[in-house]
GUVEXLUM-315373 format. One record per residue: x, y, z of N, C-alpha, C in turn; residue in one letter. Coordinates in steps of 0.001 Angstrom, whole numbers, plus 500000, padded with zeros to 6 digits. Example, Ala and Ser with C-alpha at 12.3 -4.5 7.8 and 13.67 -1.06 7.14 Angstrom:
513190494310507800512300495500507800513200496700507800a/512850497750507080513670498940507140512900500030507870s/
//
This chain:
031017132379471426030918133775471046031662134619472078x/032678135522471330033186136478472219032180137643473314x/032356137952474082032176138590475548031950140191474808x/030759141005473793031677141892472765031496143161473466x/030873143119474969030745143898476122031720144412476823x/033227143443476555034263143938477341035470144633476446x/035846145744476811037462145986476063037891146522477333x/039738146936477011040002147793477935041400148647477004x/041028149956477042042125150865476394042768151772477122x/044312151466477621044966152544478472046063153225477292x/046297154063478307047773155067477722048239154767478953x/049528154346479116050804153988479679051838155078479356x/052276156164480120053395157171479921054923155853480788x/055833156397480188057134155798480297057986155434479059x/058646155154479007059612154525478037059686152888478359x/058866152200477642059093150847477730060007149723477109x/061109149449478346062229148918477786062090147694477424x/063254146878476378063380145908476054063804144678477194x/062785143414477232063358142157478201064395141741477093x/064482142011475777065695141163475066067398141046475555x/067392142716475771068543142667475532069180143892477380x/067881143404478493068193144370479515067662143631480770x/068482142475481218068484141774482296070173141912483007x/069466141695484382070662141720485372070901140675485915x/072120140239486184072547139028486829072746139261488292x/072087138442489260072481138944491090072877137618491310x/074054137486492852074548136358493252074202136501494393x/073419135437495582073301135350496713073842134545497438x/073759134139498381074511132671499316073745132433499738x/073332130540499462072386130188499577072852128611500427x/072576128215501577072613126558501454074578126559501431x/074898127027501673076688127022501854077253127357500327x/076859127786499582076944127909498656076404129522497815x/077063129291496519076504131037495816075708131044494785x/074370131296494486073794130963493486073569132320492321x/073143132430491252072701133481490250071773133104490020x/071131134268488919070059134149488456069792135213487698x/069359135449486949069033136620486030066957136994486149x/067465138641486284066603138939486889065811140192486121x/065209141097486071064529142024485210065285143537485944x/065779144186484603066813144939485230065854146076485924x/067301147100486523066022148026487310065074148808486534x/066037149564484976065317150021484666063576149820483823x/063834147886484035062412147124483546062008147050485360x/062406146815485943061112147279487421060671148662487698x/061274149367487195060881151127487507059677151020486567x/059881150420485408058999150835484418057397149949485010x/057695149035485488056786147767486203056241148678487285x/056741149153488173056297150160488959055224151108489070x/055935151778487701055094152827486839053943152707486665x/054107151483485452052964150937484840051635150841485998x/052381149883487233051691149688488253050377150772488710x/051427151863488995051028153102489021049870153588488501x/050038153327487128048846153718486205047600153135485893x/048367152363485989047123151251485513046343150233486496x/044569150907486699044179150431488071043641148399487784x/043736147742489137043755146362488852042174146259488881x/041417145261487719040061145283488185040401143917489625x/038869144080489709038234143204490792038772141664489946x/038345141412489088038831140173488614038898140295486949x/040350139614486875040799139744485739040477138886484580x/039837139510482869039112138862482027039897137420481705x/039095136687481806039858135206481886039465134977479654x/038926135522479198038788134617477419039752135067476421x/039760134566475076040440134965474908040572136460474202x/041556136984473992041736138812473851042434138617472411x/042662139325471942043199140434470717043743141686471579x/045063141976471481045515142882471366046526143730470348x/046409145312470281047030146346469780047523147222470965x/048406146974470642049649148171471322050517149529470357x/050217150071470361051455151360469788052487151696471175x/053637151378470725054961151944471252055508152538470412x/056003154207471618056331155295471384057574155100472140x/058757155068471459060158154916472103060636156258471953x/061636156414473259062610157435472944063641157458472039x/064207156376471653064671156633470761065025155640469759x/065025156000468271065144155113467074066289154100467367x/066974153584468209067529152349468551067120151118469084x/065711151086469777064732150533470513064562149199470042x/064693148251470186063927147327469556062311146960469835x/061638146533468937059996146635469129060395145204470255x/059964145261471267059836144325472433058576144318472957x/057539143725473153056342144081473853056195143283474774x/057463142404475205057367141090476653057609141958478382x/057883143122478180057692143399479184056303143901479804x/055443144257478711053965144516478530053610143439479090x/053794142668478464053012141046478370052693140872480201x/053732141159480251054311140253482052053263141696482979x/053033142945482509052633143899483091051283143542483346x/050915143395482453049220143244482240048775141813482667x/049294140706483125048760139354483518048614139739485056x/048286138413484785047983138163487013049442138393487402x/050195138950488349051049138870488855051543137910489877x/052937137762490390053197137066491869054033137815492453x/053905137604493562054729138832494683056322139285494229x/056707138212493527057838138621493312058107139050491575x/056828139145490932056545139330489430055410140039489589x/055266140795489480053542141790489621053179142508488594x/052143142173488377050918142603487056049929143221487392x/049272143834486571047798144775486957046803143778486834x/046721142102486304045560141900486171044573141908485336x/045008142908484095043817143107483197043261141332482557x/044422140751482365044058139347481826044696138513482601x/044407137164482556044642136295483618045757135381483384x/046294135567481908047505135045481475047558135383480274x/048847136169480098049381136041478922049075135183476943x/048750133801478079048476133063476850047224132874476014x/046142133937476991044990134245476368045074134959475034x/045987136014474885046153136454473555046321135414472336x/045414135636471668045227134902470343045554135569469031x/045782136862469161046106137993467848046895138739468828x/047666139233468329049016140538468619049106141532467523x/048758142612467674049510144005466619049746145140467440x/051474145137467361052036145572467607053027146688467110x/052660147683467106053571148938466142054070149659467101x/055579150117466928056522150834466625056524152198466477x/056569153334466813056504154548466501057627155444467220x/057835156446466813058973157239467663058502158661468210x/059256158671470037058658159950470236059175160356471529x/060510161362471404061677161243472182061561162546473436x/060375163381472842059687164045474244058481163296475293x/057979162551474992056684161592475605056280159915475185x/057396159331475719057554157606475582056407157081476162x/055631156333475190054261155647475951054103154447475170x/052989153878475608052289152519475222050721152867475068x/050178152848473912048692152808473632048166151553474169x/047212150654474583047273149605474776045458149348474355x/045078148300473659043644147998473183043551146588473424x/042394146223474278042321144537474601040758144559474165x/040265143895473211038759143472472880039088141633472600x/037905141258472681037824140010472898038194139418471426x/038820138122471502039558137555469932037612137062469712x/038165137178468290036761136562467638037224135697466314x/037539134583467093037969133308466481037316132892465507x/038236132693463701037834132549462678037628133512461781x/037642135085462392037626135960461549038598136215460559x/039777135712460770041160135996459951041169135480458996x/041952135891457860042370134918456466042806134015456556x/042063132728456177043256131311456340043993131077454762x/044908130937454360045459130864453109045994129414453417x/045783128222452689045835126776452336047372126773451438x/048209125979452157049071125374450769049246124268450365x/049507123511449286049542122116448747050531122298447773x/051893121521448328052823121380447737053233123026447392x/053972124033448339053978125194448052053260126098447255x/052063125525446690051302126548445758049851126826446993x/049681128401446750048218128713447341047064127895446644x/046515127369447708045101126904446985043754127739447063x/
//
């Protein structure tokens, strides 16, 4: 049985950019040699920052599994719906990847709904985490392409 004591609902102000299509490539010298790597561009660490900013870390982060709803409010109708930079915001972090913590990994999410909206004076993220309550969903059966 889900935990039905816990949720957590923020508003996130920013414009939350896409990991699809907004990574940076850096070259260092490493070992006699030059290495790359692709990395989360600045304007996805400003936003990481931000987020940081806003959103306080609990004492310890809900380890079961979650259901989440997000509404993203983009600046502008070119946006693609991306919610992986969320994803990476809200887990446990590492010093060189940092998260608020609310959940303890990513892969706890068991349901995702995720909408899209536009709003080119005040870019945000609604964000709703209540506990998944496994089995509630429609299962639809097929046999030999027909619904059973």
């Amino acid at each position: 049985m889900a935990d039905v004591a816990w949720s957590f609902t923020k508003l996130v102000l920013g414009h939350l950019p896409s990991m699809k299509n907004n990574r940076k490539i850096v070259e260092w010298e490493q070992g006699g040699g030059r290495r790359k790597a692709v990395i989360k561009s600045d304007e996805a660490r400003a936003y990481v920052t931000g987020f940081l900013y806003q959103v306080r870390r609990p004492k310890e982060p809900y380890t079961g599994p979650v259901r989440l709803e997000a509404d993203i409010y983009y600046r502008n109708t070119a946006c693609d719906l991306d919610e992986s930079l969320l994803m990476d915001c809200l887990q446990v972090g590492t010093a060189k990847n940092p998260g608020a913590g609310i959940i303890k990994n990513d892969n706890q999410i068991k349901e995702k709904h995720v909408r899209w909206h536009f709003d080119n004076v005040r870019p945000r993220v609604v964000i709703r985490f209540t506990p998944f309550e496994p089995g509630l969903g429609v299962i639809i059966e097929a046999k030999n392409g027909n619904l059973v």
